[in-house]
N, C-alpha and C positions, 0 to 999 in steps of 0.2 A: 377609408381614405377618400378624401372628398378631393374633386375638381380643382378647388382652389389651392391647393396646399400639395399638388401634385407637380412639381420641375423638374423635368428631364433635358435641359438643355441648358446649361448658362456659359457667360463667358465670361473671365477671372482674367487680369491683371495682378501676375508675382510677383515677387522682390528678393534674392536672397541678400543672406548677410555678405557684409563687406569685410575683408579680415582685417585682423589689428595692426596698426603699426610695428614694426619689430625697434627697441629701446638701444639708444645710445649712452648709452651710460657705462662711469666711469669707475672701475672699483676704487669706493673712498671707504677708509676704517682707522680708527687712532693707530698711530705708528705708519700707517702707512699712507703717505700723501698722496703715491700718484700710482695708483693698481693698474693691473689691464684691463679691460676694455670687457663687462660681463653684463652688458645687456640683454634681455630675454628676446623669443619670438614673440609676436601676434599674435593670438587665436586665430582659430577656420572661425570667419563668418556662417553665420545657420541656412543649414539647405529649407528650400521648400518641399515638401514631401506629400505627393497622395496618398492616400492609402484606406485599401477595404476594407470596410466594418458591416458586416452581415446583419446589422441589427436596425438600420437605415434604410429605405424605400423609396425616396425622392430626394433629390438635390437641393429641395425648399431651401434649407440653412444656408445656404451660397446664395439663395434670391438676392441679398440686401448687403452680402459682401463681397463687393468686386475687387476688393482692392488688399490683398495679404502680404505683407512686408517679414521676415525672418528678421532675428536680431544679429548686428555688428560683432562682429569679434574685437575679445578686449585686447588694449595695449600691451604691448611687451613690459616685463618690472628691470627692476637692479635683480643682480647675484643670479641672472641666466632665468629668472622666472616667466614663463609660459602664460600670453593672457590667457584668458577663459574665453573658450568657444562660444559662439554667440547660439544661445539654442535653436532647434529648428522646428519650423511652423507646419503643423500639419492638416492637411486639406483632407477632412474621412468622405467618404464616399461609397454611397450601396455599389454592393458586387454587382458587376455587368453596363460597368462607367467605363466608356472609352475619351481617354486623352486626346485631345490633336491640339497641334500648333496653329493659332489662330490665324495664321498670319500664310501659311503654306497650305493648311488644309491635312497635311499629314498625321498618319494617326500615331502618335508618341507609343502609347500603352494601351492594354484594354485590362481592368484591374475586375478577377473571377474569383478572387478567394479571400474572404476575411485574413487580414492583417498581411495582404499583399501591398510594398511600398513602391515606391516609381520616382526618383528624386526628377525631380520639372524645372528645378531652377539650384547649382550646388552652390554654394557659398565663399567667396573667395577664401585666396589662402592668407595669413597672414604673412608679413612681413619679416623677415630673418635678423634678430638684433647683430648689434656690429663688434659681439667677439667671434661669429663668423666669419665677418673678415678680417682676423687678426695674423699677419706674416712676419717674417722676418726681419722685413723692408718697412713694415707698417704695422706697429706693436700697438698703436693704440688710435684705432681708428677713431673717429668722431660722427661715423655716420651709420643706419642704417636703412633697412628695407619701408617701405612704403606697404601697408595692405593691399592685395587686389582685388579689385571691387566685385561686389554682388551683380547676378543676372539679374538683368527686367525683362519678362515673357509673358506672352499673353498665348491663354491657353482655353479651350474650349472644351467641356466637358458635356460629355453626353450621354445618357444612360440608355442601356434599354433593357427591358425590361428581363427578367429570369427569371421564366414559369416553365411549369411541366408542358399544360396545354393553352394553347393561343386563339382564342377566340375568333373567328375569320368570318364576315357577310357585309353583308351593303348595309346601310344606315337603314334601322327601323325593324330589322329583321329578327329583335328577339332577343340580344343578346344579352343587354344588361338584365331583362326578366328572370334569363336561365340563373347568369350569376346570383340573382338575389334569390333562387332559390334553392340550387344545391351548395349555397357556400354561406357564408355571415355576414359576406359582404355589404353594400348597402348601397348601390349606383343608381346614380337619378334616372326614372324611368318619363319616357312622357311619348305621347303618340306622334312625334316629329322627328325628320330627320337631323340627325347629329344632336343628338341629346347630350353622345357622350363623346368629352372634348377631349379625355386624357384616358389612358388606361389605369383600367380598375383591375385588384388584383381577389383573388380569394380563396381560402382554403378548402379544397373539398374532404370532408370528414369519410371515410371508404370504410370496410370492414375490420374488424379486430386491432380498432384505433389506427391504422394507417389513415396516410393523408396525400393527398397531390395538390400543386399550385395551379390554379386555372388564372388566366388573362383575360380582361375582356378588351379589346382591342378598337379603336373608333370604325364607323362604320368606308368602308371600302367604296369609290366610284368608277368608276370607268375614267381612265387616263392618270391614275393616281400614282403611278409609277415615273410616270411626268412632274409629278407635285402638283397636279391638280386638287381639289380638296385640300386636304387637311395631308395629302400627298407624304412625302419623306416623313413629318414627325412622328404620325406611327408608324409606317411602314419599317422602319428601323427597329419597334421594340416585335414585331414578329420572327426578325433572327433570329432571336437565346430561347425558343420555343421545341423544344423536341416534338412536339404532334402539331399539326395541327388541326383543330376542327372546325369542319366549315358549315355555319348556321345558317339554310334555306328557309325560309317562310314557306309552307304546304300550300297558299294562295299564289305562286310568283305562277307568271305566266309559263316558264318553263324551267323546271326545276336545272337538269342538265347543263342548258344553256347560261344559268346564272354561275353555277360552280363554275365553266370552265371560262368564263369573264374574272372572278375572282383568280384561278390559278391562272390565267394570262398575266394579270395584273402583278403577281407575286413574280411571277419566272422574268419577267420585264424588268422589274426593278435588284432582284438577285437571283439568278441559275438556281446557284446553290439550293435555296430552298426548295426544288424539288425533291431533293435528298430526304425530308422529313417524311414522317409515316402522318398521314390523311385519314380522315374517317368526314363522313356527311350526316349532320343532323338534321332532317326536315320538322323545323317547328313549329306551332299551329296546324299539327296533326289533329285535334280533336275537331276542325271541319271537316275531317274527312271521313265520309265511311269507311268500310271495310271491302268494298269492292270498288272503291276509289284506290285507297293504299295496295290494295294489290298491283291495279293497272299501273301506279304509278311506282312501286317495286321492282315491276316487269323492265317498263320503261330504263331505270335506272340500271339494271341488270347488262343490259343489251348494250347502254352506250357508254357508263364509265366503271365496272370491273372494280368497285371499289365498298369496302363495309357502309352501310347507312342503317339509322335508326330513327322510329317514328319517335317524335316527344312532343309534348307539352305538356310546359312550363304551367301553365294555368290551372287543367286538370292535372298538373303530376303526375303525368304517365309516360311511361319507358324513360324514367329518369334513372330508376336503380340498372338498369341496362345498360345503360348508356355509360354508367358509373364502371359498368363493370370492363364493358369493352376498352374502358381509357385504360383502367388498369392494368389489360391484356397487353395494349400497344405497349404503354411507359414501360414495362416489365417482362415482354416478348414472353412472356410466359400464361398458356390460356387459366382462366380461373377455376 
């Protein structure tokens, strides 16, 4: 999945259908000149409807269509005949798209399961023909109902993402490297900060054909929880992450200190996320010796009480560990 073709945000202009008029009409048939009154209803105008499709990644197909209108329901006939519902128009969307009203900010739905629907806009009702209102006093009306018209809503969808693990560091720290190597992924690499504009997703292949979903998430700065950077648009797809993990460069002036800049930045924009189980990758482990990684072990030991592992990406090393520890967490069961 490439940069370009990746939309997790658009905003959509609905329409539903408007219902059918309900029919005035007069029963006519040889022999009989002047029948009662057996006009049909209207149709339901057609809903607009979301709905999950697990087999979808990005929003892309909504880039270029802002504007979705359902169809009108049909007229009422003669002899009490029923129009035809006007079909309804459906908006698919990858699992882990939340709805809001554009217009309030409120979040309508949050759609988490293939072929979950969310009607956003119903369809009026039609109209009641006028052997409805046929009395006593009034045997042969002449009139009936009107359709009632379709909603116009403007709706904002926004996805985010749903992976097992969620990639978490500062811009430049490694991240897309890891992806492209334990997964098939393919995220633009380059020696500058914000390489990567959107989230890249990937499968990592584990033992005896299992698999987990890894995220690689754009890189994190300081005030981000503000919407500084690239702020709110990713910081939103780190919610639907059950782990996450947090990718230090072995060169950062202090290892410590950078994780808990990152986990400031995460509790700042949502509490909740401290609720997720944490693991620390230090990457560009192969500059370090072995009485480096110790001291710097130690260090880690003392001030955050939390699992880490040495890796790189480059040389491939303490990859299949690292593989194995995620499994441990996502599965709370050790290997």
């Amino acid at each position: 999945m490439t940069e370009g073709n990746f939309v997790d945000y658009v905003k959509v202009h609905v329409f539903s259908g408007k219902g059918g008029k309900g029919s005035a009409h007069l029963h006519r048939e040889k022999y009989i000149a002047k029948g009662g009154p057996d006009g049909g209803d209207g149709g339901r105008g057609g809903h607009v409807i979301v709905r999950g499709n697990e087999n979808l990644w990005t929003l892309f197909h909504l880039k270029f269509k802002r504007h979705i209108r359902a169809e009108h329901g049909g007229d009422g006939g003669k002899q009490r005949s029923t129009g035809a519902n006007g079909s309804d128009e459906y908006i698919d969307v990858p699992l882990g798209t939340v709805i809001r009203d554009t217009e309030t900010n409120e979040i309508l739905k949050e759609i988490t399961e293939d072929g979950q629907e969310f009607i956003v806009a119903e369809g009026g009702m039609g109209g009641r023909g006028n052997w409805h209102f046929k009395t006593s006093t009034n045997q042969t009306p002449r009139y009936a109902q009107p359709g009632i018209d379709g909603q116009e809503v403007d709706i904002t969808l926004e996805l985010k993402v749903l992976a097992d693990v969620g990639l978490v560091g500062f811009p430049n720290a490694g991240k897309s490297t890891l992806l492209s190597v334990i997964t098939a992924a393919k995220p633009k690499i380059a020696d500058y900060e914000f390489t990567t504009l959107k989230p890249n997703l990937g499968i990592v292949k584990y033992r005896d054909f299992k698999t987990f979903v890894i995220a690689d998430i754009p890189g994190i700065i300081e005030g981000a929880a503000e919407g500084k950077g690239l702020g709110h648009r990713f910081l939103r797809h780190i919610e639907r992450n059950s782990t996450l993990l947090f990718l230090i460069p072995a060169d950062a002036p202090d290892v410590a200190e950078q994780y808990e800049v990152l986990l400031d930045e995460l509790r700042r924009y949502n509490p909740e996320l401290m609720d997720k189980d944490r693991i620390i990758a230090i990457s560009k482990s192969d500059l370090l010796d072995e009485e480096l990684k110790k001291e710097l072990g130690q260090e880690l030991d003392e001030k955050l009480q939390l699992p880490y592992i040495f890796i790189s990406s480059v040389a491939q090393t303490g990859l299949q560990e690292l593989k194995d520890k995620l499994w441990e967490i996502l599965n709370k069961n050790p290997v």
